[in-house]
C-alpha positions as CSV (number, residue, x, y, z in Angstrom):
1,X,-59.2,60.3,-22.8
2,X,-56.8,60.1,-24.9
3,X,-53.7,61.4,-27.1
4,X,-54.9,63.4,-30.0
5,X,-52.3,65.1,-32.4
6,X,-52.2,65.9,-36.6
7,X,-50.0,64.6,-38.6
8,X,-49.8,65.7,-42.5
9,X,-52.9,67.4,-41.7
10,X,-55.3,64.7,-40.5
11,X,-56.0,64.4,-36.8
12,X,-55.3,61.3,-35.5
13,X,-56.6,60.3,-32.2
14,X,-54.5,57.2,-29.4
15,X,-56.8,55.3,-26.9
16,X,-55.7,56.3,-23.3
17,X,-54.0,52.6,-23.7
18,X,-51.8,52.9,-26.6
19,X,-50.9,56.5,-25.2
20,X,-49.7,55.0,-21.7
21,X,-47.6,52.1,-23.8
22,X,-46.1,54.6,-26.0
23,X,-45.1,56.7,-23.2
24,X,-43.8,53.6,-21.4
25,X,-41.4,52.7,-24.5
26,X,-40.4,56.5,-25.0
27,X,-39.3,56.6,-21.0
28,X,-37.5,53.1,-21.3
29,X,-35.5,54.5,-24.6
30,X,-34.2,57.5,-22.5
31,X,-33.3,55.3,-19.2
32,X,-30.9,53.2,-21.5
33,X,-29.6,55.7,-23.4
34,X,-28.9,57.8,-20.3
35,X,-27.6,54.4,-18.3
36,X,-25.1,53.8,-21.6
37,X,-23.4,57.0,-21.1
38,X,-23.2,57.0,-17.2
39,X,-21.3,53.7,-17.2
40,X,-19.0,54.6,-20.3
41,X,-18.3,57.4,-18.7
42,X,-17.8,56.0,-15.3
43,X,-15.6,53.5,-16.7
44,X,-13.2,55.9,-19.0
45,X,-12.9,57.6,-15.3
46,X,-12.0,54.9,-13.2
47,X,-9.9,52.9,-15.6
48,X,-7.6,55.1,-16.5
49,X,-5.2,56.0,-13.8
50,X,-3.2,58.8,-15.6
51,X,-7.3,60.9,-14.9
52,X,-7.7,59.6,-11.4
53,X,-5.8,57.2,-9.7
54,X,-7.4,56.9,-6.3
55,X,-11.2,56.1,-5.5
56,X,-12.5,58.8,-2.7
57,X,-13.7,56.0,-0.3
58,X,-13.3,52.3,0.1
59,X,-14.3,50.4,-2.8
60,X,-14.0,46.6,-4.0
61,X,-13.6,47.9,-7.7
62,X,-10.9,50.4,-6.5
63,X,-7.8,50.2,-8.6
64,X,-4.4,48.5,-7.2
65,X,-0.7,49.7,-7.4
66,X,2.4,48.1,-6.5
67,X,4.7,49.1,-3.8
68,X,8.3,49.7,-4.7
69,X,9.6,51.4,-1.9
70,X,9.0,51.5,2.0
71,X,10.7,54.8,3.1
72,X,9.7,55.0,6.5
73,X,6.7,54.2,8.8
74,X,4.3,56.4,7.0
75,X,5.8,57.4,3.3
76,X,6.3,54.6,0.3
77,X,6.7,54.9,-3.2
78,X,4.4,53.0,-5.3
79,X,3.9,52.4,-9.0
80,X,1.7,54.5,-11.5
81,X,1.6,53.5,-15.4
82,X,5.1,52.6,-14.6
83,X,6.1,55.9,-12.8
84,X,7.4,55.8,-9.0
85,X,5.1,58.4,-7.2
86,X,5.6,59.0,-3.4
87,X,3.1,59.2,-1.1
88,X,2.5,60.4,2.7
89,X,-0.3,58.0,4.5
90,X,-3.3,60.4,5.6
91,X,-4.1,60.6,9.2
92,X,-1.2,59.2,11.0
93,X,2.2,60.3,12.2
94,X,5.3,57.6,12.7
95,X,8.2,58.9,14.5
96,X,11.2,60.2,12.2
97,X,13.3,58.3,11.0
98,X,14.7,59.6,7.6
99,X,14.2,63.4,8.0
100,X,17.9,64.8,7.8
101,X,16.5,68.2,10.1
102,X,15.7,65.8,13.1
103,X,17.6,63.0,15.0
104,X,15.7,59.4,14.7
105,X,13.1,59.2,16.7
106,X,12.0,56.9,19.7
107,X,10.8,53.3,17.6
108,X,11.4,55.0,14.0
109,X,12.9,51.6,13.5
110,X,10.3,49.8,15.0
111,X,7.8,51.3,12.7
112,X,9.3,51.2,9.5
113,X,9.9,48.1,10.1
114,X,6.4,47.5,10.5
115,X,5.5,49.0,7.6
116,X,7.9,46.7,5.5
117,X,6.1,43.5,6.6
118,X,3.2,45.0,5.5
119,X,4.0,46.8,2.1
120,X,7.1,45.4,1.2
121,X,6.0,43.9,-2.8
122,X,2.3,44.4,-1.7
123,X,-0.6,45.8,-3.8
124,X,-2.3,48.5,-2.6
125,X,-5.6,50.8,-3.5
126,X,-5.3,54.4,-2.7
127,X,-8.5,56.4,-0.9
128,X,-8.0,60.1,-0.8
129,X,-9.7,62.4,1.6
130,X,-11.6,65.3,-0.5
131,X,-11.1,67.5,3.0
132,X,-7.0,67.4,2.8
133,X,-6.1,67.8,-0.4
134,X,-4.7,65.2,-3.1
135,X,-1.0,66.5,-2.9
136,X,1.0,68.2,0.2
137,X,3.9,70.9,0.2
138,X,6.0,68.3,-0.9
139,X,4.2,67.1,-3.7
140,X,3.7,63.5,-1.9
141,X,0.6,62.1,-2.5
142,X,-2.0,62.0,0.2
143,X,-4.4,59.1,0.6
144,X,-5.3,56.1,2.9
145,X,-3.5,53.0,1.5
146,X,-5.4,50.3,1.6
147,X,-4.7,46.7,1.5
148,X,-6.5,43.8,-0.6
149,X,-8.5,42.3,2.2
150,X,-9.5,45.9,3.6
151,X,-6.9,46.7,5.7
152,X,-6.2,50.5,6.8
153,X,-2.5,50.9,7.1
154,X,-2.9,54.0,9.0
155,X,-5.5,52.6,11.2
156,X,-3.2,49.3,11.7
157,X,0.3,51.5,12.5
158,X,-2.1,53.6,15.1
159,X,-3.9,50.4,16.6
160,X,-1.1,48.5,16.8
161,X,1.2,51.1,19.2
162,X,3.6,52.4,16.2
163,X,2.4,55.7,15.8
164,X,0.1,58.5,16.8
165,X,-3.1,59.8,15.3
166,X,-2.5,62.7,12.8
167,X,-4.4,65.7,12.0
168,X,-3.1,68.6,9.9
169,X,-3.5,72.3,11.0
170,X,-6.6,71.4,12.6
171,X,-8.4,69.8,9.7
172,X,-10.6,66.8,10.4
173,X,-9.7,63.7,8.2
174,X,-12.6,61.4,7.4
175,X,-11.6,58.7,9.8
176,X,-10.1,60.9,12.9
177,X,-12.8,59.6,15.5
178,X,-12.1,56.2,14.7
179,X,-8.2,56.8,14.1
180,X,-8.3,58.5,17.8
181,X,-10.3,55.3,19.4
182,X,-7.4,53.1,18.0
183,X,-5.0,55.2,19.4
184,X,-6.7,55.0,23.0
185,X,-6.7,51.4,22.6
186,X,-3.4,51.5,21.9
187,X,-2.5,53.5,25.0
188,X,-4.4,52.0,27.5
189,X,-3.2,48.7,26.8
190,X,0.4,49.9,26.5
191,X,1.1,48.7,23.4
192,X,4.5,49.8,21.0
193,X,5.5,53.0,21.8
194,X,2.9,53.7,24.4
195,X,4.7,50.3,26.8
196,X,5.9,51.5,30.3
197,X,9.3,53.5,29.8
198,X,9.1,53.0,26.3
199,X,9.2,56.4,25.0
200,X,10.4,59.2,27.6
């Protein structure tokens, strides 16, 4: 059976073969126009920071800033289009060390110091959490910075005994599980802040 249509008022009939390869042709046309506009769109997205400058999960295409400023264990300042925005690591929680309402806290130092060695002229990619929110009261940014070869600062400070797993008015971040493991690890092998006598 085939296709059978009129055109300036003579009925032409298609074989079922030419119909199927006509088809076949129309389908391919649509799939690269429709493929053209995806990635031009995606790309006008992604590349332009001053529309989104953060990725929402862990990417190899993600998009790299420079850190200007360490300010304590979990806040820097980075650069964006060549403005300094601040921003507050997501799921963790260093002790104090620069808030003016509280007295430093037990290994502040030890964690900012931390931080440094890992930040300090580093380029990082941001991931933001769609569950939290992009910016908090204080109009810091809030995202998971991530470092070239993968690393998960947050994960590292809470792994490595220099801070404590962080959730905000009782609103699971993506990675609280795994953040929460770390920080067991981190206690039961005494490390940082969690050592013997450490901390009282």
């Amino acid at each position: 059976m085939g296709l059978e249509f009129r055109m300036g008022g003579r009925e032409i009939t298609m074989n079922k073969r030419i119909t199927q390869r006509l088809i076949m042709v129309l389908c391919a046309i649509c799939i690269g126009l429709y493929s053209r506009y995806f990635v031009d769109n995606t790309a006008q997205f992604t590349d332009n920071p001053s529309t989104s400058p953060f990725v929402s999960e862990a990417s190899s295409s993600a998009t790299f800033y420079s850190v200007t400023r360490v300010v304590d264990g979990d806040t820097i300042k980075i650069s964006i289009q060549g403005k300094e925005d601040t921003v507050r690591l997501l799921g963790v929680d260093t002790p104090e060390l620069v808030d003016p309402r509280k007295p430093v806290q037990c290994f502040a130092k030890e964690a900012s110091e931390e931080t440094k060695k890992l930040l300090t002229g580093a380029s990082v990619s941001l991931e933001v959490d769609p569950t939290q929110g992009e910016r908090d009261k204080y109009g810091r940014l809030l995202a998971y910075v991530i470092l070239p070869d993968g690393t998960n600062i947050s994960e590292h400070l809470i792994r490595s005994g220099y801070a404590h797993e962080y959730t905000y008015a009782n609103n699971p971040h993506r990675y609280q599980m795994q953040f929460r493991q770390a920080q067991t690890e981190a206690r039961e092998k005494k490390r940082g802040l969690w050592g013997d006598g450490v901390c009282l």
